[in-house]
C-alpha positions in Angstrom: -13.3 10.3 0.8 -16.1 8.1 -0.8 -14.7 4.3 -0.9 -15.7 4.7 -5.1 -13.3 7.4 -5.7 -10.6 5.4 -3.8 -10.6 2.0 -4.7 -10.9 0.5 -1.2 -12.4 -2.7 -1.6 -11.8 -3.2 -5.5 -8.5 -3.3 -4.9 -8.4 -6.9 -3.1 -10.0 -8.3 -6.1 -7.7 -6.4 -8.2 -4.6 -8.4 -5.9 -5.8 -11.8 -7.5 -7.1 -13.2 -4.1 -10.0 -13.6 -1.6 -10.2 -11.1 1.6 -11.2 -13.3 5.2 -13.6 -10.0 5.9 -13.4 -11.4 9.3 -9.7 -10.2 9.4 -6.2 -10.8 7.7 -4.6 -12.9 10.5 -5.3 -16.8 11.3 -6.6 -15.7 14.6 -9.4 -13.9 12.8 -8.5 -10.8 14.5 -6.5 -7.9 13.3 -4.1 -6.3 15.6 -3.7 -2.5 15.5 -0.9 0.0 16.2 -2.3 3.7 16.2 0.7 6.0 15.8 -0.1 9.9 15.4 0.6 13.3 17.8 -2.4 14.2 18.5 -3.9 12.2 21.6 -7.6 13.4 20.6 -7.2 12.0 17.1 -5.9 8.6 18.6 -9.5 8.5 21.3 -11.3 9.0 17.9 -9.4 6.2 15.8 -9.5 3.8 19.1 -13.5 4.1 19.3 -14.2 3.3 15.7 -11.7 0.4 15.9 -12.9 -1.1 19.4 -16.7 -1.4 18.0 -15.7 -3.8 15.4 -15.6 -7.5 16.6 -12.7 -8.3 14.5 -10.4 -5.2 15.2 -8.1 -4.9 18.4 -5.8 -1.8 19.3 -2.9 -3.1 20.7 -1.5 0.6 21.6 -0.7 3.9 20.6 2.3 5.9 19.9 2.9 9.8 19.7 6.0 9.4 17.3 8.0 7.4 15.1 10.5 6.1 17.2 7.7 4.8 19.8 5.8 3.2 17.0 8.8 1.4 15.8 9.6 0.3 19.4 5.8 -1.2 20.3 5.6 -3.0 16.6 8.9 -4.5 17.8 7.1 -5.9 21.1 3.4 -5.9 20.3 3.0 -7.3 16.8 0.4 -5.7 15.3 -0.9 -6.6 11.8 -1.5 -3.3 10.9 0.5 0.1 11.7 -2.0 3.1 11.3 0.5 5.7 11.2 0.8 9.6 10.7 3.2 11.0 8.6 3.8 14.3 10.0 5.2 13.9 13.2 8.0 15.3 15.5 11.2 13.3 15.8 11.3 10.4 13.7 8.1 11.2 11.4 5.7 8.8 9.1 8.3 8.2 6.3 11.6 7.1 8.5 8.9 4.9 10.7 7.7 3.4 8.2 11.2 2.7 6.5 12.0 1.0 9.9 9.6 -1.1 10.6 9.0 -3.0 6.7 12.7 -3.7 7.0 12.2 -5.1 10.7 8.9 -6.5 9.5 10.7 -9.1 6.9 12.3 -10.4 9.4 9.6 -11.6 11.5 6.0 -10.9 11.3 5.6 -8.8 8.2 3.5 -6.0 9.7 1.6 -3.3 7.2 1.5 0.1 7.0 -1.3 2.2 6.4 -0.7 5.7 6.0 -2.9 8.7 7.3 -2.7 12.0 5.4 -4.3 15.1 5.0 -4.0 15.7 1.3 -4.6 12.4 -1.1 -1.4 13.8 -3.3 0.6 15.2 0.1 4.4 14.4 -1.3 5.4 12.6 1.8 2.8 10.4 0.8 4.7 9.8 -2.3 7.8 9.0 -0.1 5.8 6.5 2.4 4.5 3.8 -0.6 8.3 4.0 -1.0 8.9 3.2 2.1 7.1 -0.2 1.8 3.5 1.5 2.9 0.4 -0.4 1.4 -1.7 2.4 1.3 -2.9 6.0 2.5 -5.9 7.1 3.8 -7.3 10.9 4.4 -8.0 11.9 7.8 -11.3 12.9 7.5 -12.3 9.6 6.0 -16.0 7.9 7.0 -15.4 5.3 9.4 -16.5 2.9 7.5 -13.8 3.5 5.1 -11.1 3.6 7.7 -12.3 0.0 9.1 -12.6 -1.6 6.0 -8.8 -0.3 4.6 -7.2 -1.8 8.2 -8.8 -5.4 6.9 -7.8 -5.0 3.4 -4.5 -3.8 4.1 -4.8 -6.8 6.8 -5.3 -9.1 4.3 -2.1 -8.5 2.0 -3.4 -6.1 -0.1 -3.2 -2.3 -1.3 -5.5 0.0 -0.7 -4.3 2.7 -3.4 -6.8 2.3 -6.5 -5.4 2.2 -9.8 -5.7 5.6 -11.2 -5.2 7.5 -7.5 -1.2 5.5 -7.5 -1.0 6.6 -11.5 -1.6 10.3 -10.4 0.7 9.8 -7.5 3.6 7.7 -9.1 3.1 10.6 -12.2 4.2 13.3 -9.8 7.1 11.6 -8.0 8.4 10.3 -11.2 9.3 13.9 -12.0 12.3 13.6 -9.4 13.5 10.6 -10.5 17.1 10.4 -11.8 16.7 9.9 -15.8 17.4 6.6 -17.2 20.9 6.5 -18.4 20.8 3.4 -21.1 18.4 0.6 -22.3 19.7 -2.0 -20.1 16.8 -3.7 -18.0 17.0 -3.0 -14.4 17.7 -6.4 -11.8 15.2 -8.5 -12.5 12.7 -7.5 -15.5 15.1 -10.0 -17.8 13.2 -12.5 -15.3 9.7 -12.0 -17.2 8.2 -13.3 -20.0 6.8 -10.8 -22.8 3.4 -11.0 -21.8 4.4 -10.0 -18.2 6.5 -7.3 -18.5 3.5 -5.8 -20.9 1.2 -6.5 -17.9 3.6 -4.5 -15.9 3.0 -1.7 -18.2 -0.3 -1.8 -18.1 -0.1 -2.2 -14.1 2.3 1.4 -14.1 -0.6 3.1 -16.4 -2.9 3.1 -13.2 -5.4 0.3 -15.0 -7.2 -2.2 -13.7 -7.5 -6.1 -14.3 -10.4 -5.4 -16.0 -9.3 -2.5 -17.9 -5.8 -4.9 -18.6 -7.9 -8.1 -20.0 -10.1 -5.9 -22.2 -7.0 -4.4 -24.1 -5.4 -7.7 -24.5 -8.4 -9.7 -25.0 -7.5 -12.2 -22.1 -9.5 -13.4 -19.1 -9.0 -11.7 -15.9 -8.0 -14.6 -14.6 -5.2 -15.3 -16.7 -4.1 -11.0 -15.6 -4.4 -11.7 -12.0 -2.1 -14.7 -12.7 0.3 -12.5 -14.9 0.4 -10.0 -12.3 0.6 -12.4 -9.5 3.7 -13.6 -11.7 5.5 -10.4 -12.0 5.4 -9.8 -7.7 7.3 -13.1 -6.9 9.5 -12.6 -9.4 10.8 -9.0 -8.8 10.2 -9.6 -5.2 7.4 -6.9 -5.0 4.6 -6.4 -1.9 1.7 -6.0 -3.4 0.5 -3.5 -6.7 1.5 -0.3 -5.5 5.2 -1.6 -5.2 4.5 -2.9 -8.9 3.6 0.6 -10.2 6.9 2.3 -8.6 9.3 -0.2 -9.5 8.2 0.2 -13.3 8.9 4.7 -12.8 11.9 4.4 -11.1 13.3 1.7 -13.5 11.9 3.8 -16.7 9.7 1.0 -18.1 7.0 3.9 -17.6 7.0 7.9 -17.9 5.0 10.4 -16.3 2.0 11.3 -18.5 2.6 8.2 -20.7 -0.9 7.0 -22.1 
């Protein structure tokens, strides 16, 4: 997976902020949680990690249940976790630990997969996931997602969470009436048409151009439209607009 085809790094400039490339954490360091069954896959993850100055593995866990057990006593910035697992997989991992997570240290999730459009992958950014990565990713890929994801942001790029969103939309219960969900009465015009543009898969750039603004003044817009539906980052963004109808699979 080449870091062009997947956004990784755009996407922190997409966010509206600066990435410490030393880390995401005030300690400069980012703490790691590798969570998948396979022990040989875990040696592999833990050597690329452990060669980078500003990366620490904090532990490993074969299954869900573990995982949500050591983020609970270890703390880790950063949960690198399989979906497919026996017991409690990816997805109900996941779940667990974002809603732990806002409680206390606000860990992310970065998802590992073996297909870019696997549908449990669909299920994970759900789930409160910042991101997925393939399996057979460079290492240099899979280092610089852990800071970005580190950092607050999403490593999903624009047009690989439209594709994604397009396909999960399809089992989404149809909207019954016109009245806005919880919270999109809460933005101004100009936002809620950013949202729209954010749901589409497009980029700052790609926004600012069709509404001949700055990309400044997008960022800010989008910045805007996370605090006030409560959103993580812009993945969360492009779900909430499918699943309250504000956008429709293979709408242009």
């Amino acid at each position: 997976m080449d870091v062009r085809d997947t956004g990784i790094g755009r996407e922190t400039s997409e966010m509206g902020g600066e990435m410490n490339t030393a880390g995401g954490t005030e300690s400069g360091t980012v703490r790691v949680l590798l969570v998948d069954d396979q022990p040989l896959l875990r040696t592999g993850f833990r050597l690329i990690l452990e060669a980078e100055p500003d990366i620490a593995v904090v532990g490993e866990a074969g299954d869900g249940a573990v995982a949500v057990e050591m983020t609970r006593a270890m703390l880790p910035d950063v949960v690198l976790m399989d979906i497919r697992m026996p017991g409690v997989d990816g997805i109900e991992a996941t779940r667990r630990i974002i809603r732990e997570g806002a409680a206390s240290h606000d860990p992310k999730v970065l998802i590992l997969t073996t297909f870019d459009l696997d549908e449990y992958v669909i299920e994970a950014v759900r789930a409160g996931a910042s991101g997925f990565l393939l399996k057979d990713s460079p290492p240099e890929d899979l280092v610089q997602a852990i800071r970005i994801v580190a950092a607050g942001d999403a490593i999903v790029a624009p047009s690989v969470t439209r594709r994604l969103l397009d396909k999960f939309a399809t089992r989404l219960p149809a909207v019954r009436d016109a009245t806005p969900p919880p919270g999109l009465d809460t933005l101004t015009e100009r936002e809620r048409e950013v949202l729209t543009h954010v749901a589409r898969g497009q980029s700052n750039a790609e926004i600012a151009a069709e509404l001949v603004v700055s990309e400044t003044t997008v960022k800010t817009h989008v910045g805007n439209v996370l605090a006030k539906l409560g959103l993580r980052d812009r993945v969360q963004a492009v779900v909430y607009a499918y699943e309250t109808g504000l956008s429709r699979p293979g709408q242009s």
